[in-house]
N, C-alpha and C positions, 0 to 999 in steps of 0.2 A: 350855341347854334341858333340862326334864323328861324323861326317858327313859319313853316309854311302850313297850306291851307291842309295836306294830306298829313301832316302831323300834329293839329291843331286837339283833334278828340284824340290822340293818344298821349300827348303830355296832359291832357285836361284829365284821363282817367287815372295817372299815375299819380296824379297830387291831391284826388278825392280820396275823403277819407270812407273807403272803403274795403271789402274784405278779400276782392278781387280785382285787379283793374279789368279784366280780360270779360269777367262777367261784367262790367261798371258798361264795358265797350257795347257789346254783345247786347243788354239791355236797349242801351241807347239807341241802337240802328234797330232795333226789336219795334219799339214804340213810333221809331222816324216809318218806319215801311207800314205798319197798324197804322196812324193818323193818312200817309200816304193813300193807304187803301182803301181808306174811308172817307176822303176828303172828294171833292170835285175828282179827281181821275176816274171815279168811279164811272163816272159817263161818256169817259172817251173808249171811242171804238176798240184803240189799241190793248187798252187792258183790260177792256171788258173780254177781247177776244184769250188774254192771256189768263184771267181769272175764271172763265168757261171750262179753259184746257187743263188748267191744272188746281183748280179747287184749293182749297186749304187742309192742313193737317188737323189733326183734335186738337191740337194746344192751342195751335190761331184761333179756329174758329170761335172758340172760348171767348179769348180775346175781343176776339173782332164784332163778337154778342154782347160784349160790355159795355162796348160805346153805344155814343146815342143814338148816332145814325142806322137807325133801323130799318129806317126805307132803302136806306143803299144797299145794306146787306140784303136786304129782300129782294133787290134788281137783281144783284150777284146770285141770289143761290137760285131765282127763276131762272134766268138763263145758262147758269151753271147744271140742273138739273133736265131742262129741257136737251141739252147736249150728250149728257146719260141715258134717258131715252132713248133718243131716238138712235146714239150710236150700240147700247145694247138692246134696240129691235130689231135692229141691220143684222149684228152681230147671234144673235139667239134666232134667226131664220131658218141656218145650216144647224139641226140638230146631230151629233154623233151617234153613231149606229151601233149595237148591244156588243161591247167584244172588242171595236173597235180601235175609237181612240180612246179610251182610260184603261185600255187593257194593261197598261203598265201603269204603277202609284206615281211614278217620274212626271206622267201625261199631264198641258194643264189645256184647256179647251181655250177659243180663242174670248170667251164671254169671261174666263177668270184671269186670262193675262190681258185684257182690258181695265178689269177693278184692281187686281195687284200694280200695274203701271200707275193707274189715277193713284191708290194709297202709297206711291213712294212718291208723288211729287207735294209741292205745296207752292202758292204763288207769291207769299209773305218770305218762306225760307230761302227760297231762292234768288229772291231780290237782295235777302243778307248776305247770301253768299258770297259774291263776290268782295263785298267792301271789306266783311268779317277779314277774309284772307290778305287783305292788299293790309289792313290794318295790322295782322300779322306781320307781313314782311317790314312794315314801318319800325316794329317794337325791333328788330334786328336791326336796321339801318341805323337807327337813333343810338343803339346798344354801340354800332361801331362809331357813330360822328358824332355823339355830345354827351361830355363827361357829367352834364347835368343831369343827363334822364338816365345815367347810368348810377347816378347819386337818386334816386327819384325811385326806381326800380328797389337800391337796395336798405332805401327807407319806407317802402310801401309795408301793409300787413299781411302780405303775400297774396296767394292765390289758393282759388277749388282746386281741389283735386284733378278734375278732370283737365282743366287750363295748365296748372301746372305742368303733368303728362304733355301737353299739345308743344307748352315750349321745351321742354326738354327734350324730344323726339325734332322738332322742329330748327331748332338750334344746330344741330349738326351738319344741315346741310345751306345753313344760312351764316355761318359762322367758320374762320378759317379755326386750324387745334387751337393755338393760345388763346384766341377770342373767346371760341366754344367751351373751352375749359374756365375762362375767370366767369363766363356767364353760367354755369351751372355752380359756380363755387356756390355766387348771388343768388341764383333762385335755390338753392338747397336750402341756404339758410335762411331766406325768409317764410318758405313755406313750411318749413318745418316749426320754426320758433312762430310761424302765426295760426298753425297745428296745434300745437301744444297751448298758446294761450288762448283760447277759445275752449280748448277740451277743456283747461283749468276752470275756465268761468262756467262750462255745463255741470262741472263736479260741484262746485260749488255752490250752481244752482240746485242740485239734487240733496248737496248737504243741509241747505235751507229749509227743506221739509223735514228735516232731523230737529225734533224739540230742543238738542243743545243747544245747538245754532239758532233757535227761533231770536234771539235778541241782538246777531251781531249785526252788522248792514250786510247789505245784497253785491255791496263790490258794484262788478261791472256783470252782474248774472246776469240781469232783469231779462235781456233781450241775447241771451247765450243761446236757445235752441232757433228761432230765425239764422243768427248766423252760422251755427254749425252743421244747419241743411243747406244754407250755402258753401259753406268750405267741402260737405261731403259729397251734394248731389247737382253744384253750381244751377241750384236755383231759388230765387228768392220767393221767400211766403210772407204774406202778411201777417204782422202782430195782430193778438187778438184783445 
């Protein structure tokens, strides 16, 4: 099948040798929206006004502290913080009266459903969101029109846990029975057999601290607990 431009980072992350493509994805538009963020857009009106509104999450902003550009992030979080202000001075004007409104634990004041709305959005996650999903629908398209990335899929070393889940729930409604059932045969068996080999090389990294073992080689241990916190909690840490 023709490689078009919205399938292009999905065959790309099925043939990395990686331990998830769905994380390999996921990463990649992770970084594209972080450099995004931090690049020249930061000074246009339009995302300044959409990085105001909905700040970042704790993971991003991490992120977004690691790059160099420290002057932008410091445009971002002045006028991101100027907007907390002044909309919780507005908002903490109307104090609730003793008895009132928190008379029931249910109650939440309009000053806490201001900060709980800010901590459920982020302007990094939401920019993934969409492409994450359409990315989705891709791995199904390609699953039904080309026998190559259905060859690609069931040579990968499978998927996290959590990705897994996503396609197996996901499949069903993106897949007619026969499809849906040969694609679950394929991912059963790669996440499972890429389950098992990984756990094997964490055992074996653990057997390595065992004096017996001090002399044989390390295999494929070395770097076994990096990838088994990604198979378990799909997300990547750095070697130390």
């Amino acid at each position: 099948m023709k490689e078009q431009l919205y399938t292009i980072p999905v065959n790309d992350a099925f043939r990395a040798d990686c331990e998830c493509p769905i994380c390999h994805l996921h990463q990649e538009l992770e970084q594209n929206a972080i450099d995004y963020t931090m690049g020249p857009s930061y000074m246009e009106d339009d995302n300044r006004a959409m990085t105001d509104k909905l700040g970042f999450c704790q993971h991003h902003i991490r992120m977004l502290y690691g790059q160099k550009n420290r002057l932008g992030l410091a445009l971002m979080l002045k006028t991101h913080n100027d907007k907390i202000i002044k909309d919780l001075k507005d908002l903490s004007k109307n104090k609730p009266s003793a008895g009132g409104l928190f008379k029931r634990n249910s109650d939440v004041s309009p000053v806490g459903t201001y900060i709980n709305e800010l901590e459920g959005h982020c302007f990094i996650c939401e920019r993934m969101e969409e492409t994450f999903h359409r990315y989705v629908d891709t791995i199904f398209h390609l699953w039904k029109k080309d026998s190559e990335f259905r060859e690609a899929v069931s040579d990968c070393k499978g998927f996290c846990t959590y990705h897994y889940g996503l396609l197996y729930d996901a499949g069903a409604s993106k897949l007619d029975k026969n499809q849906y059932i040969e694609f679950l045969d394929c991912i059963n068996q790669v996440y499972f057999a890429g389950m098992e080999r990984v756990n094997d090389d964490i055992e074996w990294f653990i057997n390595k601290y065992d004096y017996r073992y001090a002399n044989e080689p390390w295999k494929n241990s070395k770097d076994a607990i990096p990838r088994g916190i990604l198979k378990a909690n799909h997300i990547s840490v750095e070697e130390s």
